[in-house]
N, C-alpha and C positions, 0 to 999 in steps of 0.2 A: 307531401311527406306523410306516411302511415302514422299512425297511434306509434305502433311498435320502433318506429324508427327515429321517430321522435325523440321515445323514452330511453332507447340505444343509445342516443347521443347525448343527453344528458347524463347517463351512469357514466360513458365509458370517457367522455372528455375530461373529465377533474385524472382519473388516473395516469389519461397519456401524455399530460402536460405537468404531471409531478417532477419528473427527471428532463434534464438536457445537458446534448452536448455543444451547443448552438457556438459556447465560448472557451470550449476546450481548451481551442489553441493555446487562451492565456498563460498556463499551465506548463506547456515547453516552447518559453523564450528563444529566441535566435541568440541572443547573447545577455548574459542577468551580469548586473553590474551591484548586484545587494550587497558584493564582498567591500566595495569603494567607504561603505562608511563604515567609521569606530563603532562605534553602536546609534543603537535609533530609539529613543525611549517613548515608549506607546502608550498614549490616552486609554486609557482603563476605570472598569468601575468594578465594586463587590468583585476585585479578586480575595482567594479567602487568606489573612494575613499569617495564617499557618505554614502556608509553600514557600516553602525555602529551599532553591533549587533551582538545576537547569534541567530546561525542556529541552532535548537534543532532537533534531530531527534530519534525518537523511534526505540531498535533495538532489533532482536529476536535474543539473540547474540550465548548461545550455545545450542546445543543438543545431545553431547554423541556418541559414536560410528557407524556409520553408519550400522556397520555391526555387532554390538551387538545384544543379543534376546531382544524377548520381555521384556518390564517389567524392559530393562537395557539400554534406550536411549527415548528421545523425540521424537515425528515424527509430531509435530504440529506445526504453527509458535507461537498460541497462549499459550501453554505450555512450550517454548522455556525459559531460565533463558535469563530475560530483562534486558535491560541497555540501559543508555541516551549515544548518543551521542553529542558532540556540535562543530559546526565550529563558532570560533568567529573571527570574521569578521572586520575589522578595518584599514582605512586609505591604503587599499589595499592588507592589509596584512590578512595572513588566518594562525588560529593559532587551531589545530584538538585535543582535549582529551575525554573521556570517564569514565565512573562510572556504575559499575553494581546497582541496586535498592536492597539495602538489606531486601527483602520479604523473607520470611521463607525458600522456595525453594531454593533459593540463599544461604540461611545458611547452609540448609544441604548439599547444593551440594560443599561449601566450606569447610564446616567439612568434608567429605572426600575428600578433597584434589582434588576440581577439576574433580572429576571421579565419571562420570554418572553411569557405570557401578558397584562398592562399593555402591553408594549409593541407586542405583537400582527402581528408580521412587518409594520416598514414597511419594506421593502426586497424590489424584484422578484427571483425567483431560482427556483430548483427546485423550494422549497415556496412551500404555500398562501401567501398573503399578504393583505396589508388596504391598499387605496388609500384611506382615511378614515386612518388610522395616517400614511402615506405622505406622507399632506397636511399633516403634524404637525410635521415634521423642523424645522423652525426651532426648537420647544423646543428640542432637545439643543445649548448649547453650543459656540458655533464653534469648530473645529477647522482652521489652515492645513493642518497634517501630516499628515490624516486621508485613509486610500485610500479607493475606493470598494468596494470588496470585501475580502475575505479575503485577502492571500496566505499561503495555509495547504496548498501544493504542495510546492515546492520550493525549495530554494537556492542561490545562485553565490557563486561566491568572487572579488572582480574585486581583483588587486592583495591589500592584507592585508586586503578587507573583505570582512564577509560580506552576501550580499543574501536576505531571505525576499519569497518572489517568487510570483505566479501569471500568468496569460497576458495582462494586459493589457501591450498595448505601447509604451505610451507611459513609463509610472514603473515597470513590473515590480514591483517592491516595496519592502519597506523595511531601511534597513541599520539596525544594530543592535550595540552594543558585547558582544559574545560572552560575558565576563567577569562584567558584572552584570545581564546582557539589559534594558540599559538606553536611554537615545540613540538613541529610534527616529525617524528621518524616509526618506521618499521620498527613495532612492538619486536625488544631483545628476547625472544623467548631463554630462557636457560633450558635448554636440551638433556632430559637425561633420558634417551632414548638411543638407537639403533637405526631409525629409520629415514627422524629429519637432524641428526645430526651432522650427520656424513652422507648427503646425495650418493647413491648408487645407483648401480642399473638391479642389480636385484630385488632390488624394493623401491619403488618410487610410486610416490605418492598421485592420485590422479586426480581428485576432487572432493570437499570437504563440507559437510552441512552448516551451513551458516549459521543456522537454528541452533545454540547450543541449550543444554541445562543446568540449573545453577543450584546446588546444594546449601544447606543451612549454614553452614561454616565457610562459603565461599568458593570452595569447588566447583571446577568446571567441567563436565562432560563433552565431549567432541566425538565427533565420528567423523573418517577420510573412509576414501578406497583407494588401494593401491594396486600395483602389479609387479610380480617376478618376472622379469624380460627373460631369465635366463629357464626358466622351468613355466615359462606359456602358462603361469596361476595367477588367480587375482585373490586377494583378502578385503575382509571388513575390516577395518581396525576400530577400535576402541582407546581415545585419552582421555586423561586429565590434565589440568592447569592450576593449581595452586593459587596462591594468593602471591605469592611472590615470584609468579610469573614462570615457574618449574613445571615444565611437558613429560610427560611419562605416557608412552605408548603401554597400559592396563590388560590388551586383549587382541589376539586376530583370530577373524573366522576364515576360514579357506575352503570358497569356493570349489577348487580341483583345477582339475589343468584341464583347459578349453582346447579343442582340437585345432591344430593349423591348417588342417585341411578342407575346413569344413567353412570355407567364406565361397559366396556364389557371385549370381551373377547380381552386378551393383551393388558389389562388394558387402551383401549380408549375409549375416554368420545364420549357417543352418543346420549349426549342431545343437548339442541340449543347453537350450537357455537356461537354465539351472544354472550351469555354469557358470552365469555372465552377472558380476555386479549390476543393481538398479541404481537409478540416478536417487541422492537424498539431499532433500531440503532443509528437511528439520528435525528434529530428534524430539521425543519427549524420555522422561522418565518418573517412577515413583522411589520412595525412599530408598527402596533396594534394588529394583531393576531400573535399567534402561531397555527404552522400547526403542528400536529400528524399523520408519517404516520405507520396504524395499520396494520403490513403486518398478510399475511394468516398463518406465525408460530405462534401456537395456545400453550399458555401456558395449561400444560395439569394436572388438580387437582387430577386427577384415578394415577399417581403417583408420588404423593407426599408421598414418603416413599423409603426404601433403594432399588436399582438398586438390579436383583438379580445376585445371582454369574453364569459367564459364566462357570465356572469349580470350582465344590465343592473339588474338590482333590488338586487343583492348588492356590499358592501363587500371580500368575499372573492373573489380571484378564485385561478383554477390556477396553479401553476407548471409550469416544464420546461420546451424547448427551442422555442425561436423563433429562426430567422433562417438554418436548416441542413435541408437533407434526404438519406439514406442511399437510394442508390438501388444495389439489387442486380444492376443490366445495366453497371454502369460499373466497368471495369478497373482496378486497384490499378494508379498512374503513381508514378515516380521522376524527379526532377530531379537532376541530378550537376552539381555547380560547382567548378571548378577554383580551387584557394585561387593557385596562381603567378600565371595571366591573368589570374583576376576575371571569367570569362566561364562560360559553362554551358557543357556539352561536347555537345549535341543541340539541337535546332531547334527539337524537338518530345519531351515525355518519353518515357520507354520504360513501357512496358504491360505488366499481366501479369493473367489472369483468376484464378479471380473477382472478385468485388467482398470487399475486405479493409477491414476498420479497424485500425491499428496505434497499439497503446498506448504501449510501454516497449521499451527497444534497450536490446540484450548490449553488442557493441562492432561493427566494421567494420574492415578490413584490405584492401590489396591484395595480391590472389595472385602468382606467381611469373610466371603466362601474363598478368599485365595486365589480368585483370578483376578486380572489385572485389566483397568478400565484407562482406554486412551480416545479423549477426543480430537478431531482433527477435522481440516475441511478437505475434500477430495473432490478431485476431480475424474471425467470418463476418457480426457486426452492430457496432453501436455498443452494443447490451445493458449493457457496463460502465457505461455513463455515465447512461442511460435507466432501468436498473431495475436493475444490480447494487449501487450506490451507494447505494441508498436505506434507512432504518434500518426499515421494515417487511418489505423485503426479505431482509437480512441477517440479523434477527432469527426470521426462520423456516423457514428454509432455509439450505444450506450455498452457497458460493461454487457456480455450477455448472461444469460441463468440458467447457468450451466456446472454451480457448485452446490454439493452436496455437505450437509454438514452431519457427520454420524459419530457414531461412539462403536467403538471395536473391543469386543470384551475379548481379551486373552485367554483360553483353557490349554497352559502345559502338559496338564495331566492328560487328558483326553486328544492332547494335540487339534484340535482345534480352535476357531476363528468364529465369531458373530460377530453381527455389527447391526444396529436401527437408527433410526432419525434421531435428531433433538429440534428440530422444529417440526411443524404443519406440513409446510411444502417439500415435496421431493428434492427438487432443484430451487436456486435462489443467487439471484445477482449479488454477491459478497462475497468477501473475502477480510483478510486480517482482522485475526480474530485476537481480540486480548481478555482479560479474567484479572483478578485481584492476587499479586504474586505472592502475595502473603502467604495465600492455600497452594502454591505449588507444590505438590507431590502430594497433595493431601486430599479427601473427599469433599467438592465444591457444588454450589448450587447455581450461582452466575456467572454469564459469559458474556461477552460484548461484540459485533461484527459490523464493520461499515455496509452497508447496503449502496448499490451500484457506485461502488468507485469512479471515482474523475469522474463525476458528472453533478453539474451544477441540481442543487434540489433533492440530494441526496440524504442518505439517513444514518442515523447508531441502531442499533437496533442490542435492546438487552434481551438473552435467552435465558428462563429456567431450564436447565440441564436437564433437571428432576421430571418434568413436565412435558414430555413430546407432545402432548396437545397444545401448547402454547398459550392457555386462557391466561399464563401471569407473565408473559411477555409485553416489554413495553419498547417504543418506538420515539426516538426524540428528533425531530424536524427541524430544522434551522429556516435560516430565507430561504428562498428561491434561489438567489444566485449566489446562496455558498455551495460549493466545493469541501466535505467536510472529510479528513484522511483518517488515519489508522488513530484510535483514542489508545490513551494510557494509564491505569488506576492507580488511583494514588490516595493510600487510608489515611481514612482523618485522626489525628495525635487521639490515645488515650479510647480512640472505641473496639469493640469486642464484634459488632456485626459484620458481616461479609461485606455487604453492598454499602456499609454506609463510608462515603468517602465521595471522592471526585474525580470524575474525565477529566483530562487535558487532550482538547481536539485541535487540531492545527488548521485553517481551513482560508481559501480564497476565494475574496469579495470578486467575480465578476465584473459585477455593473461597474467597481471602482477599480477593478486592476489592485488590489490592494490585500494584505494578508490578516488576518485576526487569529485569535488564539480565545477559544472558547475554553468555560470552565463548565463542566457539567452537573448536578445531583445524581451521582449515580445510584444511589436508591429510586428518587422519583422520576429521573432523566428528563429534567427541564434545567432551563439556562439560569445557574449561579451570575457570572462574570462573563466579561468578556473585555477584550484587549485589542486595539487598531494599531496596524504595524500602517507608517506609511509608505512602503514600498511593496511591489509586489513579491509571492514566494513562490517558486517554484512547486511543480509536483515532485512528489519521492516515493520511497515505499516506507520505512520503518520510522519509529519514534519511540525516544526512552526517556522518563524524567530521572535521574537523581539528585538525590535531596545532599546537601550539604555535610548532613552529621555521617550519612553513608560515604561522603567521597575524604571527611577527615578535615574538612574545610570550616572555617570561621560563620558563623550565621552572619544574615547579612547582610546587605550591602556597604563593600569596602571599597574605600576608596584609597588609590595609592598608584606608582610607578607600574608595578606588576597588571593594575588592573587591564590598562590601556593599552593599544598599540600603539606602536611605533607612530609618531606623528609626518613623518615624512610619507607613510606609503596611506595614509589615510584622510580622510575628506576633514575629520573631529568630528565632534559631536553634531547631530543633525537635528533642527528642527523646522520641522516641515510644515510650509503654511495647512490650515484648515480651516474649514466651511465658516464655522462658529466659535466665539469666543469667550468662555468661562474662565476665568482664574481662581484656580483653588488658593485661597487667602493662609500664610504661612505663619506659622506659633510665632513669631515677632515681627513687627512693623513699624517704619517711621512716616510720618507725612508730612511735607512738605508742601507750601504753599503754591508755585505753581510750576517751577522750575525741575528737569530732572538730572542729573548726573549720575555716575556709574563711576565707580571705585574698583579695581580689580583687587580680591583677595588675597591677602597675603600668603597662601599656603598653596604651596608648589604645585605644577599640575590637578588644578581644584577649580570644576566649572562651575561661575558664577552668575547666576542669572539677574538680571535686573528687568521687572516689570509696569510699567506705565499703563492706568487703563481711566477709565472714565465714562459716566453713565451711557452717554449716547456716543462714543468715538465715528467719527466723519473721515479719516484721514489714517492709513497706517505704514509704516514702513518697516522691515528688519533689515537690521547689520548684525553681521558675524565677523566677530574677530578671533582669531587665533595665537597665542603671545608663546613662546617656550616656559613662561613662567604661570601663565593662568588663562584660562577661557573665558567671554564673555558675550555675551548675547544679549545685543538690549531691543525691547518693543517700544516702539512711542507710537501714542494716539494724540489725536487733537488734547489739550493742555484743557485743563479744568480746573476749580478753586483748588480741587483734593487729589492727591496724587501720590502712589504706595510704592515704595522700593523694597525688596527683597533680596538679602544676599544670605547663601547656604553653604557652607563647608562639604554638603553631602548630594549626590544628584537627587534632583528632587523629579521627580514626573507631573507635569504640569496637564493637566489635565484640559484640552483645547479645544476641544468639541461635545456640547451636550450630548449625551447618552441615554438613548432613551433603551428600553429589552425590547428586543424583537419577540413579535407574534410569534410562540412558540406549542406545537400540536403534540401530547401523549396521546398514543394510539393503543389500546389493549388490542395483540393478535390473537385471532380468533381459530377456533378448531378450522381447517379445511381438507377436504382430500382432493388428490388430484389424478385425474387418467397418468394413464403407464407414460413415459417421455421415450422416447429415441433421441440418445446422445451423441452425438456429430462425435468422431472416429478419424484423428491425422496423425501422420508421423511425427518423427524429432525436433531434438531439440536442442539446446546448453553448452553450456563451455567445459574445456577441458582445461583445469590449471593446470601446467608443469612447475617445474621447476625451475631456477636460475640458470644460464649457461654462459657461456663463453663461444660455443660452436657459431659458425657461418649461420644466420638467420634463413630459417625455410624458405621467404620470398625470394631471397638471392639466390639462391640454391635451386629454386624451381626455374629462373627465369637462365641459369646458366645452362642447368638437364642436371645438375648433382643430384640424386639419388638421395632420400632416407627416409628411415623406417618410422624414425620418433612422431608421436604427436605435434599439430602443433601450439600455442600455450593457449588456444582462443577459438572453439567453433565457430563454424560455419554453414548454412544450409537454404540453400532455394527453398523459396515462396513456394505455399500451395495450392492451387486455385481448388474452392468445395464446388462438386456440383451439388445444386438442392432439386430434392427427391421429394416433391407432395406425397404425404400418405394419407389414406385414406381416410376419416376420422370416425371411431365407432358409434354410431346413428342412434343408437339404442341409448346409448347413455342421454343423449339429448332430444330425446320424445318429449311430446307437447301430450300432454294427456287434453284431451278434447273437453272443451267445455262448450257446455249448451246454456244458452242465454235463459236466463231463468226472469227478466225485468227488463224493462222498456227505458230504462234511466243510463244517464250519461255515467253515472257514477258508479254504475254497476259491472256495466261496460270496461268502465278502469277496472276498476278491482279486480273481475273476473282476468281482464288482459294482463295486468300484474300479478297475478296468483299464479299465471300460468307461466311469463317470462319466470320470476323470482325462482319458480320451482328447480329451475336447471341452470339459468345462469351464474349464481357461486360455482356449480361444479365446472365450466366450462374457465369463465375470466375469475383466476383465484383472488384477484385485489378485491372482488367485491364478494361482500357477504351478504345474506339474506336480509339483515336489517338495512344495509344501505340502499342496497337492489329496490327496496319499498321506498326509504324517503325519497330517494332519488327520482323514484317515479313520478309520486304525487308534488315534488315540485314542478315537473314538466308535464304534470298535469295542469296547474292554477292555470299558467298559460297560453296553451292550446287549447283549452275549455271549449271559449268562443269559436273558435274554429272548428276544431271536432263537432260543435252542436250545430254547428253550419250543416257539415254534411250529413251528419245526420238527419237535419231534417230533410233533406235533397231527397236523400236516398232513401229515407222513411226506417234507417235503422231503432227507431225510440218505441216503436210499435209492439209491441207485447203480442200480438195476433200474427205475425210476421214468420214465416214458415223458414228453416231454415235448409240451406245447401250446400253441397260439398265445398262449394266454395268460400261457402264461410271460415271455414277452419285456414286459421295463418299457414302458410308454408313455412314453418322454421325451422331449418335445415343451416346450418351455421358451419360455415367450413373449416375445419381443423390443421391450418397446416404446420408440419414440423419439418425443420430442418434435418436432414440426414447426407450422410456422403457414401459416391459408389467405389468402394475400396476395388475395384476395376479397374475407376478411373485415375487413379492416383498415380503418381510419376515418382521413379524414384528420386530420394531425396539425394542434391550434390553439391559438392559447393558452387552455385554458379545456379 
């Protein structure tokens, strides 16, 4: 092995063994049973005693056999049967339960007992499915309350409620008593509108951003697209939501009337895409505008009609995206709505090239000059939603770096568009990006983004905004084998600084299958707290804390009827053996000489613990009882002279496992540039919500030959195989300027051969910078020392009189290759 390749392998090892997806899987369970207990109260340390609140978190919780057929498991996160997680948060203490969303899905997948495989995907969606399954739905149980999908996205808080919600725009999703994640129905919106009060065919609603905006007084900003069936138009619309739950459709923009003539062949529309609503995720806004951003996924009217069958012989058909197409010649558009007029502020949107998909928004602010500054992360395809999502995707591969994270300055006046970085790198494995909501609408300085999602070894990463060089950018590391998801900021009582306050990061243990809930310092971004769930979590997408004084609620921890559920459908209280054994010693105590007994509490539904410990315990057993009048849980250890009993009115968290802070790394990012990228280029994508009906279901209808025109409530879209294109890589950037040995010494030898890698290696691998490139070296120099000095005297390289030849100069020539696709090759996209 060369000097130089040596030293390669020492730089470049510590980076490619940062991230992994080795235990993905853990992440999407075949079946999560987390919902089985009342709550699960988690060993914890320096939580900070100020959080008061629930940690809400969205989770994709199962999906079926791994290795079942088609047609008999989920392979998506957004098809995944959802359910709320919540850490509630209190006086230090951290108390983990759980609730599947009772959506239809969830019903049938419960009518057959838990097993994807019986029930066999009757429901259209991302994955495989089964329309014989599909035909079946009336077994399961009528349900009024029941959505049609998952909302397993996102949350709003209208007034003191909370809503778990996905993009359908008619019911968003379902509210929810926070307390005992009980009380679930489809949010009553009160309608005073035109549009979703009374379904119609001339305006009906098609898909809604999930991303809403929340104003100082509690208002909510929304954005749908709809369409006139009857005058071939589509509109933007603009609402609000009130505090008490009151819709008002504020605004439409109107596209124009799209041609019906103009659908080709594989049914794509080739008249003027201008016409054509883009698909939206997320909206941002500042005080007085809302910003729309219009990505280049082009809502497609050629069809609006049933997906056809990939296999007329076959029960199973494909999932993935029907009813949208990403076209790479259409301009990333913005709509700006003036919240004072209620009017749009242009005619016509503003445009900016390329074609972008935008996922997830920082925040938005107006500048001092009157344009308007919106961050976001974008991307060069729809990839997220098409193939990053999927659990064979993420199970073999890392997130790829492929998101861009920029700032778009608005000019109304001039009718145009800019946009620059907020970091170093051009591209970057991240996504869900959060900030301090405090400054929403306002001018801010810090940002926060997970760095490679779902994969074990993962990061936070805080951006100065202010700072596209990134020298005051900092990087917080966990273990190895967390999994760390979307953080949430949450200000510390009584401060006035941006950054000072704390993450809540959600994240799963790996090695133990097990979930923790990290506290962060988001000023210095190293680990506060941290909390052990003994069960494992699911992966999800979103997370939101609120605090108790925001939702109207008691500070707290209360105990009472209300708090609990129903004892019949739940396991009670769980505590879960662990490793080691500390007992945190309680404000009163009796001791008794060597005997112990257990008295149950007199006060109604009131778990009471009784603890037995002793210096050196040989011997341990638990019993769990359950009584309608009291709970009880007693430990005994081997019997010693001294012996502590403890009984509490209130749940106390026991703290059962020494705690020691994990090895935790700040990383200052450092200036880098990087060669031009070629971004991988595929079609479609997303779902199309409808609306409620009563008509013959499209499946039945397709498999009779009935005819219709309507969408239907759920795309669907074949897989797309990329080919990859090596391109060339430009040589010039990575010249070795020639050095001529000026000394006879081993040590010069390094230096000179370090001087020479270091000089182009930052610009090639961005992880490494010119200072590491060094240490890195001269520790794979200590050694290979004796080796190296081996051959050199072999070879007589130590000679100062030693004439030198063309061959002495390295060959380094270092090949660049980048993924790219031959939009040639690509197939159109179909259901099937």
């Amino acid at each position: 092995m060369s000097i130089i390749q040596l030293i390669f392998f020492g730089l470049l090892v510590p980076c490619l063994v940062a991230q992994s997806f080795n235990q993905t899987h853990l992440g999407f369970p075949d079946s999560w049973d987390g919902d089985k207990y009342r709550e699960l109260y988690c060993p914890s340390k320096n939580i900070p005693k100020w959080l008061d609140g629930y940690f809400l978190c969205q989770l994709s919780a199962s999906y079926g056999n791994s290795s079942a057929p088609d047609g008999e498991k989920l392979s998506h996160m957004i098809d995944a049967i959802g359910a709320v997680g919540s850490f509630h948060v209190s006086n230090g203490q951290v108390v983990f339960s759980a609730q599947y969303y009772p959506a239809r899905p969830y019903k049938i997948w419960e009518f057959y007992d838990r097993n994807m495989s019986k029930a066999s995907v009757p429901f259209a969606g991302w994955s495989d499915y089964n329309l014989t399954a599909m035909s079946k739905w009336e077994q399961v149980p009528a349900n009024p309350d029941s959505a049609r999908f998952h909302p397993n996205l996102d949350f709003w808080k209208v007034g003191n409620r909370i809503i778990a919600g996905t993009e359908a725009p008619y019911w968003v999703g379902y509210e929810f008593d926070v307390r005992t994640l009980q009380k679930f129905k489809l949010f009553p919106f009160k309608e005073e509108n035109d549009i979703f009060s009374t379904p119609r065919h001339t305006m009906i609603p098609i898909s809604m951003a999930i991303h809403e905006r929340n104003d100082a007084d509690g208002t909510i900003w929304g954005s749908f697209s709809a369409m006139n069936f009857e005058e071939q138009r589509f509109y933007q619309g603009i609402f609000t939501v009130d505090t008490n739950g009151v819709r008002r459709v504020v605004g439409l923009y109107d596209y124009g009337a799209w041609d019906t003539n103009a659908c080709g062949s594989n049914d794509e529309y080739i008249g003027d895409k201008t016409l054509l609503p883009g698909y939206i995720h997320s909206i941002t806004s500042t005080e007085n505008f809302v910003i729309l951003p219009i990505t280049s996924l082009l809502i497609n009217p050629c069809k609006f009609k049933e997906p056809p069958l990939n296999n007329i012989r076959s029960a199973i058909q494909k999932g993935g995206l029907w009813g949208m197409d990403f076209y790479d010649m259409v301009p990333m558009r913005f709509l700006i709505f003036n919240k004072k007029t209620l009017e749009f502020t242009t005619q016509k949107p503003l445009e900016v090239f390329p074609s972008m998909f935008v996922t997830h928004q920082l925040n938005a602010f107006e500048a001092e000059d009157g344009n308007l500054v919106a961050d976001m992360v974008v991307y060069d395809s729809h990839d997220p939603y098409i193939k990053y999502f999927y659990t064979d995707f993420l199970t073999k591969q890392l997130y790829p770096t492929t998101a861009r994270v920029l700032r778009f300055t608005l000019d109304s006046k001039k009718q145009r568009v800019m946009y620059n970085y907020l970091i170093p790198q051009e591209t970057i494995s991240a996504d869900f990006p959060q900030f301090n909501h405090n400054y929403e609408q306002k001018a801010y300085q810090w940002g926060y983004i997970v760095q490679h999602p779902f994969a074990s070894g993962n990061s936070i990463l805080k951006i100065n905004v202010d700072e596209p060089a990134g020298s005051r950018n900092l990087e917080f590391r966990a273990d190895p084998n967390l999994v760390l998801h979307e953080p949430w900021f949450v200000q510390k009582p009584e401060t006035k600084k941006e950054d000072e306050g704390v993450l809540l990061v959600r994240g799963l243990d790996t090695a133990e299958n097990k979930g923790v809930l990290i506290v962060l310092d988001a000023e210095k971004m190293v680990e506060l707290g941290r909390a052990y769930v003994p069960i494992s979590i699911p992966f999800g997408f979103h997370n939101r804390f609120f605090s108790k004084k925001d939702l109207g609620l008691p500070e707290g921890f209360q105990v009472g009827p209300s708090q609990y559920r129903p004892m019949d459908k739940k396991q009670g209280i769980a505590t879960l053996p662990l490793k080691k054994i500390t007992t945190i010693l309680p404000s009163t105590s009796t001791e008794i000489p060597t005997t112990t007994t257990t008295e149950p509490s007199s006060t109604t539904t009131v778990p009471s613990t009784t603890t037995t410990t002793t210096p050196e315990p040989t011997t341990t057993s638990t019993t769990t009882k359950l009584t309608t009048s009291s709970s009880t849980t007693t430990t005994t250890t081997t019997p010693e002279p001294t012996t502590t009993i403890t009984t509490s009115e209130k749940p106390v968290t026991l703290t059962t496992q020494t705690w020691t802070p994990p090895t935790t790394t700040t990383v200052k990012t450092t200036t880098v540039t990087l060669p031009t990228t070629t971004t991988p280029k595929i079609p479609r994508w997303w779902p199309l919500a409808g609306s409620a009906t009563t008509e013959q279901p499209w499946w039945q209808k397709v498999q009779t030959g009935t005819t219709n025109t309507l969408p239907p409530l759920f795309p669907v879209s074949k897989s797309v195989e990329e080919k990859k294109v090596s391109v060339k890589p430009n040589e010039s950037d990575n010249k070795v300027v020639e050095q001529k040995p000026t000394g006879g010494s081993m040590d010069e030898i390094y230096d000179q051969t370090l001087t020479a890698l270091c000089s182009w290696i930052p610009k090639v691998f961005t992880s490494i910078s010119n200072e590491l490139c060094f240490k890195q070296g001269r520790t794979a120099a200590k050694w290979m020392a004796p080796i190296a000095q081996s051959y050199a005297e072999r070879f007589r390289m130590g000679r100062a009189n030693r004439k030198t030849s063309p061959n002495d100069n390295p060959n380094i020539q270092p090949s660049l290759k980048q993924m790219a696709f031959d939009p040639l090759q690509q197939e159109p996209i179909r259901f099937g």
